[in-house]
C-alpha positions, 0 to 999 in steps of 0.5 A: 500500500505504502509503495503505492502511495509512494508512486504518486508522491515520493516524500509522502514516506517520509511523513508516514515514517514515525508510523512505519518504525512502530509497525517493525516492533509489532509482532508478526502474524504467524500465519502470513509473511512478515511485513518487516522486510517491506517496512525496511525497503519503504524506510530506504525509499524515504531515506533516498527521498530525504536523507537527512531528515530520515537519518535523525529519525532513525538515529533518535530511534536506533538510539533508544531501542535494542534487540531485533528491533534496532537491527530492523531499524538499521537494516534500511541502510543496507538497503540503500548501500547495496542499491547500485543505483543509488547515489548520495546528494552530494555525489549525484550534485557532482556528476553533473 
């Protein structure tokens, strides 16, 4: 659902943020996929679209948890790291 919206307003994500970092402490159904995995490519994607406001965000928020849920939290800089195509703000303003 988020990945749709996300296609019709990039940093739409981003507002939605604080609400996709609760849902990663939720246990997940038993019966169904976990929905981590898609809440982390959905926090990598704001990330792209506003790294800095996401990344004081989720360090705030790396800081004060631990366990599984600080490595969720993490996990969408992984993300972002192995994406080939991705490059940082300041780089994409020099490659022009």
């Amino acid at each position: 659902m988020t990945r749709a919206i996300r296609d019709l307003n990039s940093k739409i994500v981003v507002d939605l943020l604080p609400d996709l970092i609760d849902s990663l402490g939720l246990d997940d159904d038993l019966y169904e996929d976990s929905a981590d995995s898609a809440a982390c490519h959905e926090i990598a994607a704001a990330f792209k679209a506003e790294p800095g406001k996401v990344e004081n965000i989720l360090c705030s928020r790396i800081k004060s948890s631990h366990g599984e849920l600080q490595k969720l939290l993490v996990h969408p800089y992984d993300i972002v790291l192995r994406d080939k195509d991705w490059k940082p703000v300041s780089k994409r303003a020099r490659s022009r």
